[in-house]
PDB file as gemmi writes it, atoms N, CA and C in Angstrom:
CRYST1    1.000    1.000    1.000  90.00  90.00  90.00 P 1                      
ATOM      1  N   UNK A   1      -9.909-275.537 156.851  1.00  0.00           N  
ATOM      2  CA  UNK A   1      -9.034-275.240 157.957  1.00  0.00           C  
ATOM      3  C   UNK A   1      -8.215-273.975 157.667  1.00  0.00           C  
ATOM      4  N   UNK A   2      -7.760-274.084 156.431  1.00  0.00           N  
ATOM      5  CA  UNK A   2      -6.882-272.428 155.846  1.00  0.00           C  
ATOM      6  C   UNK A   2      -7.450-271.499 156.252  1.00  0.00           C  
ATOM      7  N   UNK A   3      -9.619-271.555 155.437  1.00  0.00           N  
ATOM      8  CA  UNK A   3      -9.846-270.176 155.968  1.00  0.00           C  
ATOM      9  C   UNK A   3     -10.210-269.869 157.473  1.00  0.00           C  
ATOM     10  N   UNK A   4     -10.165-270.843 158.038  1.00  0.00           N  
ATOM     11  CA  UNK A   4     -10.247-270.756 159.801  1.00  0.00           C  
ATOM     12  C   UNK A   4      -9.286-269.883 160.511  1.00  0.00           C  
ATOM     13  N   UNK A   5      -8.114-270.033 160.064  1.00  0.00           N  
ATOM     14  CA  UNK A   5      -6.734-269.844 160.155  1.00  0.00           C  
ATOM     15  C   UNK A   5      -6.256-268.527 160.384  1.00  0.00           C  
ATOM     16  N   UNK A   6      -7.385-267.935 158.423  1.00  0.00           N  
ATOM     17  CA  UNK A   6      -6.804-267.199 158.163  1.00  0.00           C  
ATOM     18  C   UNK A   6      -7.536-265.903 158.833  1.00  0.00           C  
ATOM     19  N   UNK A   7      -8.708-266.364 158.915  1.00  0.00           N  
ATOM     20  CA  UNK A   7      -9.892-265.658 159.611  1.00  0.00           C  
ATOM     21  C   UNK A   7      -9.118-265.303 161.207  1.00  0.00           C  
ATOM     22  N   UNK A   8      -8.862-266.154 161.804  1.00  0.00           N  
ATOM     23  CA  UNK A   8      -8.177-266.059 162.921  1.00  0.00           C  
ATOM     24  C   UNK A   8      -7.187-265.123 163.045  1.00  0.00           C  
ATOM     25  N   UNK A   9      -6.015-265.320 161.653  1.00  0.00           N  
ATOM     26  CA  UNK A   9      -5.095-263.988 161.879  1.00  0.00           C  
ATOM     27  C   UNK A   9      -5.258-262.570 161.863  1.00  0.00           C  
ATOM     28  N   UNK A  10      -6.629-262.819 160.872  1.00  0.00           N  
ATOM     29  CA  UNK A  10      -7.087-261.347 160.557  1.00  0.00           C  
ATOM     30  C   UNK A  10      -7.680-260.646 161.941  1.00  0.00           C  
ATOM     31  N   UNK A  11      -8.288-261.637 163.227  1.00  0.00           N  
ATOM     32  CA  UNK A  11      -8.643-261.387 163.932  1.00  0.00           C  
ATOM     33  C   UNK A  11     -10.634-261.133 164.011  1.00  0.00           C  
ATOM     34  N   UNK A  12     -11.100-261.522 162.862  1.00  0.00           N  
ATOM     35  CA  UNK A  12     -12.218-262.180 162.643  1.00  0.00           C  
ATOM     36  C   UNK A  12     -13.013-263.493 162.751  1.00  0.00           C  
ATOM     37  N   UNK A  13     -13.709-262.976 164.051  1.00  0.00           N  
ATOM     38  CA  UNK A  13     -14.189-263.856 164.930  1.00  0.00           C  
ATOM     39  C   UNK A  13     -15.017-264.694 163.924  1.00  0.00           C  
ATOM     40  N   UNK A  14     -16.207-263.703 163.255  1.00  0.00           N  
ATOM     41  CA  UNK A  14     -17.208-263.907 162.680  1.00  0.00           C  
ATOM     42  C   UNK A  14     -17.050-264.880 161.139  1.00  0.00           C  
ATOM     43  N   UNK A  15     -15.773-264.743 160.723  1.00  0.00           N  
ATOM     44  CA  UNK A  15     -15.187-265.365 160.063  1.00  0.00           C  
ATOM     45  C   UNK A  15     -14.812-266.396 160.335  1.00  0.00           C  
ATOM     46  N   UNK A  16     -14.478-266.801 161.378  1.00  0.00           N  
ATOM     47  CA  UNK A  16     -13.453-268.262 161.735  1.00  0.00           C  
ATOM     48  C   UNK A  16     -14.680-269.074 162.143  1.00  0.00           C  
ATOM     49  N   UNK A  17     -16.174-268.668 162.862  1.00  0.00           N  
ATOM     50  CA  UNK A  17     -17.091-269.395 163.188  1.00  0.00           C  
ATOM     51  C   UNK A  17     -17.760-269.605 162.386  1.00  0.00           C  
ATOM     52  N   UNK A  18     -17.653-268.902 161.112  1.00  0.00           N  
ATOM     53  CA  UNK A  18     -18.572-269.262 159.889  1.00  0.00           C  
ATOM     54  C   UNK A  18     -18.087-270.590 159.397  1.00  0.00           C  
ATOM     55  N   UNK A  19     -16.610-270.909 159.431  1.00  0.00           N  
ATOM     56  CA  UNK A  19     -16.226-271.877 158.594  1.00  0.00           C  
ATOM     57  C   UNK A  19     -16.518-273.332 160.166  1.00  0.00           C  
ATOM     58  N   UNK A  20     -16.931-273.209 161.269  1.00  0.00           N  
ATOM     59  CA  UNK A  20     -16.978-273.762 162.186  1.00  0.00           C  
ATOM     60  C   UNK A  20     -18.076-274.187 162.245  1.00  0.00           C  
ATOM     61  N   UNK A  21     -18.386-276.099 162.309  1.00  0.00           N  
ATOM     62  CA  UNK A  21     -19.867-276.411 163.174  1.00  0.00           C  
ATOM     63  C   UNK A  21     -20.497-275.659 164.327  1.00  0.00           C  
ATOM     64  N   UNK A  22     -21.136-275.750 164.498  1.00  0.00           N  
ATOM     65  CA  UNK A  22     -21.958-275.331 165.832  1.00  0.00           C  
ATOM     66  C   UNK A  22     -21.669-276.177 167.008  1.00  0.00           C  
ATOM     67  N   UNK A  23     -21.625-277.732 166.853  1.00  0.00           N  
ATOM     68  CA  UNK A  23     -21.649-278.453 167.628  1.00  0.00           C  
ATOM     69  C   UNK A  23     -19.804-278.837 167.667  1.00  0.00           C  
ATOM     70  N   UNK A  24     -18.432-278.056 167.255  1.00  0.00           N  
ATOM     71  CA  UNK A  24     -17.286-277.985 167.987  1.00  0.00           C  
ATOM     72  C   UNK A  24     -17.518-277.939 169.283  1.00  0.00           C  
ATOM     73  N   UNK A  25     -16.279-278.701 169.362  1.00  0.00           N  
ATOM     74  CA  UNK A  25     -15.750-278.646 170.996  1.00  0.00           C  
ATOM     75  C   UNK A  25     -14.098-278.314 171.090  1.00  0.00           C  
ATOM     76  N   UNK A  26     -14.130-276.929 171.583  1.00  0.00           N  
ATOM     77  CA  UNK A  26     -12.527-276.777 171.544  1.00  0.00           C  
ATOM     78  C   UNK A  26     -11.520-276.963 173.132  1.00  0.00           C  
ATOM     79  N   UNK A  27     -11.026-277.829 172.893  1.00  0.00           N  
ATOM     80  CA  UNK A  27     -10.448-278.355 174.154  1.00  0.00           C  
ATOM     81  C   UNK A  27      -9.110-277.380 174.246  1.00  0.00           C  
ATOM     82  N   UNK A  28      -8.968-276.840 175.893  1.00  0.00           N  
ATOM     83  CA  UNK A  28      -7.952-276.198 176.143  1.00  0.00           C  
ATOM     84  C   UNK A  28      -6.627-276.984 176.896  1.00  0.00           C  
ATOM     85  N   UNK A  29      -5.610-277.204 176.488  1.00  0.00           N  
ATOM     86  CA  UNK A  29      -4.765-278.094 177.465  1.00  0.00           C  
ATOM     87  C   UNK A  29      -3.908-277.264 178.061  1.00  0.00           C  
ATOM     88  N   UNK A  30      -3.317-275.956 178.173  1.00  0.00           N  
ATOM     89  CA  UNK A  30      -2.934-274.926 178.962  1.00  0.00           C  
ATOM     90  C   UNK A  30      -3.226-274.991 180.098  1.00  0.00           C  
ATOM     91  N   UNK A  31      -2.811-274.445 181.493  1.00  0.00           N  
ATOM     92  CA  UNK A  31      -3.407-273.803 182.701  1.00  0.00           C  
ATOM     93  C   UNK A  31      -4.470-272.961 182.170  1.00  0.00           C  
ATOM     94  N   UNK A  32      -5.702-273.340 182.038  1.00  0.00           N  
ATOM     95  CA  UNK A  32      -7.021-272.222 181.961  1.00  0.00           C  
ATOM     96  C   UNK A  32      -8.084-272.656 182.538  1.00  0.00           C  
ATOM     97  N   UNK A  33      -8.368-271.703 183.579  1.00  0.00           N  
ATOM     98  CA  UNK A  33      -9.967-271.926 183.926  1.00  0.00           C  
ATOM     99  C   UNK A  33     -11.092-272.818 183.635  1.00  0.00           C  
ATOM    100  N   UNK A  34     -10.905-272.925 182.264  1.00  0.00           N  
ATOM    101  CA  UNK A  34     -12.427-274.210 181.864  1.00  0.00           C  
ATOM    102  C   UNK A  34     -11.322-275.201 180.382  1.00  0.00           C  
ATOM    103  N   UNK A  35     -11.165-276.142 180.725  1.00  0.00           N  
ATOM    104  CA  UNK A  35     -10.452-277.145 179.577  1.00  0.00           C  
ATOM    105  C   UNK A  35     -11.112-277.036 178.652  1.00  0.00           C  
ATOM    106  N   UNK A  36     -12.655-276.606 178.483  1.00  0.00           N  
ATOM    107  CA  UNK A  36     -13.382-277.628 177.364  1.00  0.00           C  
ATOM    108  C   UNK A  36     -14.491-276.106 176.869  1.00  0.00           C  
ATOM    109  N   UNK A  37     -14.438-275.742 175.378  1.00  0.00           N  
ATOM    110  CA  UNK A  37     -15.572-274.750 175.405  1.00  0.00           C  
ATOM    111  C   UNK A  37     -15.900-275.509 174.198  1.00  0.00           C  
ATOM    112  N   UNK A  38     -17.401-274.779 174.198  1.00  0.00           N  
ATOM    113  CA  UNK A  38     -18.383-276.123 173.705  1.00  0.00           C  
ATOM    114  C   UNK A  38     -19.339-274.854 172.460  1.00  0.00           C  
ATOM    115  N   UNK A  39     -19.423-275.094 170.964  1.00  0.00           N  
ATOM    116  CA  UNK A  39     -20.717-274.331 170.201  1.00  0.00           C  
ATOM    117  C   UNK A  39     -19.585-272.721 170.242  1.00  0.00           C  
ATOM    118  N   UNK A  40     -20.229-272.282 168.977  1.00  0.00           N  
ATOM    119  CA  UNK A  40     -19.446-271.723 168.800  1.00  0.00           C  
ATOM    120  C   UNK A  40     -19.493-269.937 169.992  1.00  0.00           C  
ATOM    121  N   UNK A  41     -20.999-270.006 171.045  1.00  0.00           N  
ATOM    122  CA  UNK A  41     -20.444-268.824 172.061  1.00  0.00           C  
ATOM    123  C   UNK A  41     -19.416-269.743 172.544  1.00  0.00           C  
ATOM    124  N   UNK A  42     -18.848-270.712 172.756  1.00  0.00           N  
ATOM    125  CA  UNK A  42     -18.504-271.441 174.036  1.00  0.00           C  
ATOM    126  C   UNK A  42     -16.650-270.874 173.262  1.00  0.00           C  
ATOM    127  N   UNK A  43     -16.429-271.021 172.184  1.00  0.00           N  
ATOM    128  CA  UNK A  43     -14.852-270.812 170.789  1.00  0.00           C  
ATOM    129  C   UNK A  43     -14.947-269.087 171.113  1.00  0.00           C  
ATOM    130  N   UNK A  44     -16.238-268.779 170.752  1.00  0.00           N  
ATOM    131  CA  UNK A  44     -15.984-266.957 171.201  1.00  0.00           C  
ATOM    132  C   UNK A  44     -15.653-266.772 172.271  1.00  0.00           C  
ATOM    133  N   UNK A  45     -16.733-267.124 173.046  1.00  0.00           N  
ATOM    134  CA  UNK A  45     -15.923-267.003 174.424  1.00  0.00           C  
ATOM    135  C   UNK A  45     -14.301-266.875 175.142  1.00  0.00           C  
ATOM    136  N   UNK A  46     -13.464-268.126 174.951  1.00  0.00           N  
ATOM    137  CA  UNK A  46     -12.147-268.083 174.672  1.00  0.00           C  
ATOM    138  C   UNK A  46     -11.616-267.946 174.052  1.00  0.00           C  
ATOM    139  N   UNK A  47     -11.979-267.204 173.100  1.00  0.00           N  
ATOM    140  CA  UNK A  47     -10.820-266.519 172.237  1.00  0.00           C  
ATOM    141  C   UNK A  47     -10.921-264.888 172.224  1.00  0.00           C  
ATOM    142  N   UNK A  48     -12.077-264.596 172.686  1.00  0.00           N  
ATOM    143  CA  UNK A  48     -12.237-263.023 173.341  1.00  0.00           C  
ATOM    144  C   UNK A  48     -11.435-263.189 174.688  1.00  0.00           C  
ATOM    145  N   UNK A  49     -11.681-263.923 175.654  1.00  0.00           N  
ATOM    146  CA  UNK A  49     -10.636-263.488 177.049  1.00  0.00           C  
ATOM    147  C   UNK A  49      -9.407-264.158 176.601  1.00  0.00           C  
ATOM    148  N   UNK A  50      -9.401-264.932 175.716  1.00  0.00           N  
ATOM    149  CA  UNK A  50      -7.347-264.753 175.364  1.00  0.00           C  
ATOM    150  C   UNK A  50      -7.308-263.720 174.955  1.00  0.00           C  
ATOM    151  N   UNK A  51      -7.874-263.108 173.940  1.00  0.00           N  
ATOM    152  CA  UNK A  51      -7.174-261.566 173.202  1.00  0.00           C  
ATOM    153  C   UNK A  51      -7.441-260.440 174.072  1.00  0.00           C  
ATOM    154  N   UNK A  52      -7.867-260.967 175.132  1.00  0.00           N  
ATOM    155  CA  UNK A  52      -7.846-259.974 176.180  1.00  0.00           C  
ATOM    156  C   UNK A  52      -6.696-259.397 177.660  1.00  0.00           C  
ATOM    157  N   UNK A  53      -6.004-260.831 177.016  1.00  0.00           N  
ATOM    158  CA  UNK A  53      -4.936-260.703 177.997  1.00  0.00           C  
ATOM    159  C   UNK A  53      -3.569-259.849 177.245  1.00  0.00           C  
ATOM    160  N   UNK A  54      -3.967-259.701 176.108  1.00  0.00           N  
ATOM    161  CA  UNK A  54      -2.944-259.219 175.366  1.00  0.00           C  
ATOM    162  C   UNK A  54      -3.029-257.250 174.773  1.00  0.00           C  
ATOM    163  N   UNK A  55      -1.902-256.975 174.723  1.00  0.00           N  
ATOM    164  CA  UNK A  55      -2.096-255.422 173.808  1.00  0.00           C  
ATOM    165  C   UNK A  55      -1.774-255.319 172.464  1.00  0.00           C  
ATOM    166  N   UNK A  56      -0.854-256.752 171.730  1.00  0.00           N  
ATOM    167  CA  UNK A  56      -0.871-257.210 170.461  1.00  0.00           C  
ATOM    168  C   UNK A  56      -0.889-258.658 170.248  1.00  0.00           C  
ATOM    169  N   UNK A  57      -1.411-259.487 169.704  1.00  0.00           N  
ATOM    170  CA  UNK A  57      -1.201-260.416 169.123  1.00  0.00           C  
ATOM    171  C   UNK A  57      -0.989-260.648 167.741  1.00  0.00           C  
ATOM    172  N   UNK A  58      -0.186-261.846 167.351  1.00  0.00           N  
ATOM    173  CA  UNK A  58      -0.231-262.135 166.079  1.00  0.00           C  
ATOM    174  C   UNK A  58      -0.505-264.050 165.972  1.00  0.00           C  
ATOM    175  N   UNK A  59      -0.764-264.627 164.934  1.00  0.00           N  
ATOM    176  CA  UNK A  59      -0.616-265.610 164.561  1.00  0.00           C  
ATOM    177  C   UNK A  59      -0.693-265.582 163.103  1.00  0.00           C  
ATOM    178  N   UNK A  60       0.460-266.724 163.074  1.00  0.00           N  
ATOM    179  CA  UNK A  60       0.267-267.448 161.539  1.00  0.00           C  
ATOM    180  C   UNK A  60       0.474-269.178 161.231  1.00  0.00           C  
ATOM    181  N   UNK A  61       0.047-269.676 160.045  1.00  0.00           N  
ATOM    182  CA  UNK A  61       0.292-270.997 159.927  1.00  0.00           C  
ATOM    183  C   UNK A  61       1.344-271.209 158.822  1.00  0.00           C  
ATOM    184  N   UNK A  62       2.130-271.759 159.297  1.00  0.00           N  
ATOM    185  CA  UNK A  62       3.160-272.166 158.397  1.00  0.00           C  
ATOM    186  C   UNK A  62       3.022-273.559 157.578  1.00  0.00           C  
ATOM    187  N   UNK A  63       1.795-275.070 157.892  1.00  0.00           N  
ATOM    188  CA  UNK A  63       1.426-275.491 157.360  1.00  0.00           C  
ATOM    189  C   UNK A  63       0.416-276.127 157.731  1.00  0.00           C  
ATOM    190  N   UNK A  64      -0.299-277.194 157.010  1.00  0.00           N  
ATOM    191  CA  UNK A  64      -2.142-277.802 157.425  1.00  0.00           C  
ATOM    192  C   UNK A  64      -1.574-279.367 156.810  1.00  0.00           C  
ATOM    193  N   UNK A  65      -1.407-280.423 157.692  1.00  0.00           N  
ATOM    194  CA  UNK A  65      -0.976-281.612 157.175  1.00  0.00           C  
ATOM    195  C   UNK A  65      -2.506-282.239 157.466  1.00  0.00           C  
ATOM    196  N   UNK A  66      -2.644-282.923 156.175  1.00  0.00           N  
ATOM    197  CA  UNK A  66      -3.739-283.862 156.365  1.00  0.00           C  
ATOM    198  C   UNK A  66      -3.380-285.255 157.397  1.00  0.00           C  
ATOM    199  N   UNK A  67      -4.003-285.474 158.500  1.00  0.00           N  
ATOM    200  CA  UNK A  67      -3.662-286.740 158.913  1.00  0.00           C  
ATOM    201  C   UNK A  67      -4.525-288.574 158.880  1.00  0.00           C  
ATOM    202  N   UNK A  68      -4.329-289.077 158.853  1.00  0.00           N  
ATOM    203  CA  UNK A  68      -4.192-290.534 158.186  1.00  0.00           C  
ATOM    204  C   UNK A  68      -5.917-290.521 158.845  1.00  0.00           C  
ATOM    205  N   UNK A  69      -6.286-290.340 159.349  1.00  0.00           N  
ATOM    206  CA  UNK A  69      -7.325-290.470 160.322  1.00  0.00           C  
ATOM    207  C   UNK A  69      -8.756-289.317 159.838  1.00  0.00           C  
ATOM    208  N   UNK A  70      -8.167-288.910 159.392  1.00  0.00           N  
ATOM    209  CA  UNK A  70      -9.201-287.606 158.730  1.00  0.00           C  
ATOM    210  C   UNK A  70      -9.049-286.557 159.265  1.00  0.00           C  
ATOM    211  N   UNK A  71      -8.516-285.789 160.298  1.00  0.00           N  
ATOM    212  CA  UNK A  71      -8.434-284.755 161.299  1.00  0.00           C  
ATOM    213  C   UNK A  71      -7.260-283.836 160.391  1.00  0.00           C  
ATOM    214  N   UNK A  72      -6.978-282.785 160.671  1.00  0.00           N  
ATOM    215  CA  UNK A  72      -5.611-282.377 159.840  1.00  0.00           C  
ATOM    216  C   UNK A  72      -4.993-281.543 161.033  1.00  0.00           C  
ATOM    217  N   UNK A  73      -3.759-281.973 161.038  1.00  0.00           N  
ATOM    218  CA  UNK A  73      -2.767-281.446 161.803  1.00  0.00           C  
ATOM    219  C   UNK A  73      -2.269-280.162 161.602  1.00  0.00           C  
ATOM    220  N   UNK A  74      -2.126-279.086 162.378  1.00  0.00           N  
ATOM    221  CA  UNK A  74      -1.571-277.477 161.906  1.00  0.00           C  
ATOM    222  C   UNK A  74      -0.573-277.228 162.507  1.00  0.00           C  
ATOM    223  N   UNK A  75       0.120-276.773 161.498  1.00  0.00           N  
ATOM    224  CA  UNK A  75       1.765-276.448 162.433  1.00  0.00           C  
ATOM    225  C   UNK A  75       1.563-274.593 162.241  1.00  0.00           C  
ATOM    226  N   UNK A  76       1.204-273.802 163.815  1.00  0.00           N  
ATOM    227  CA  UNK A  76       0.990-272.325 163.788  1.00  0.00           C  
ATOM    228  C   UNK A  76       2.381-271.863 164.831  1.00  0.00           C  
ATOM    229  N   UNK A  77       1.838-270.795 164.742  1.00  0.00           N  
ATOM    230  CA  UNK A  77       3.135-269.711 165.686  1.00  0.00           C  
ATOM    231  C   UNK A  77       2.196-268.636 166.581  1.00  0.00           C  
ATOM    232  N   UNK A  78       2.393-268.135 167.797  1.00  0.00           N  
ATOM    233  CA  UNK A  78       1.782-266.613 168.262  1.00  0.00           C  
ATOM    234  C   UNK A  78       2.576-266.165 168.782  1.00  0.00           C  
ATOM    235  N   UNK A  79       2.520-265.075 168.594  1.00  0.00           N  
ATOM    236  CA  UNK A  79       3.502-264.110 169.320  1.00  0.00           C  
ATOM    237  C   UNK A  79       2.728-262.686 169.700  1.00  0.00           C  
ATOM    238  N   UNK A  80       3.036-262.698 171.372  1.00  0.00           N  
ATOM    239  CA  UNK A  80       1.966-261.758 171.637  1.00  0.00           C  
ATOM    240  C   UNK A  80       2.412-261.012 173.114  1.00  0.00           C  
ATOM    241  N   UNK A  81       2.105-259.989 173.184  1.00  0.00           N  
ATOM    242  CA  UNK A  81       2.922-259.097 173.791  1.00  0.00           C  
ATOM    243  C   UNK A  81       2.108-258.084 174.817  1.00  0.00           C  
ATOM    244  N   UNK A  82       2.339-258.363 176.446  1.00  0.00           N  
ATOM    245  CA  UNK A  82       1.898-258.067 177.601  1.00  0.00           C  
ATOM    246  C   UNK A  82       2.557-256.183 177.940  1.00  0.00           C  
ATOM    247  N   UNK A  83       1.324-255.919 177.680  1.00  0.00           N  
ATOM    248  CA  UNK A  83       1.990-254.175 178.115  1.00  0.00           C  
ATOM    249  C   UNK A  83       1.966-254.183 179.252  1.00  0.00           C  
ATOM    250  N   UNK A  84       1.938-254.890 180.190  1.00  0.00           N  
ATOM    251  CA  UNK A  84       1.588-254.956 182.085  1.00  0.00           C  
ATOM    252  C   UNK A  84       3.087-255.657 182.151  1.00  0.00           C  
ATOM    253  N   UNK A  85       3.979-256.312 181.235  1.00  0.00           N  
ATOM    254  CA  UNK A  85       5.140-257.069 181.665  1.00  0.00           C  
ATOM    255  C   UNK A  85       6.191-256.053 181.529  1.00  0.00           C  
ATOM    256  N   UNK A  86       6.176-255.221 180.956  1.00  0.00           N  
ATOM    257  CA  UNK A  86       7.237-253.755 180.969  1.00  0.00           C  
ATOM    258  C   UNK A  86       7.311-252.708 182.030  1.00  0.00           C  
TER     259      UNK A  86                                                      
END                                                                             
């Protein structure tokens, strides 16, 4: 999950899907167009038109809790910044 993370901050797609099954399913719970992207075009997919709405982004993880269940919980941050809102 770290190097998912970290792959992610760097902004390496190719990186974050390497450490990713094929058969993920990343569920969106936001207002967005499609809730559910599926394999990893389905993770590229939305995460190219999120970084598309943006002129910087950042993220980081501040921690990765293992949870009781096997899944691990991530506590992250983004901060990201609309050149169309100025």
């Amino acid at each position: 999950m770290r190097r998912a993370w970290h792959a992610w901050g760097r902004g390496d797609l190719d990186g974050l899907l390497a450490v990713c099954t094929e058969d993920l399913i990343f569920v969106q719970t936001a207002d967005w167009p499609e809730p559910e992207y599926r394999g990893h075009d389905g993770l590229r997919r939305f995460l190219t038109e999120w970084l598309d709405l943006w002129d910087e982004f950042e993220v980081g993880v501040d921690e990765v809790l293992p949870a009781v269940d096997g899944p691990v919980v991530t506590l992250f941050w983004q901060v990201a910044k609309d050149g169309k809102a100025a």
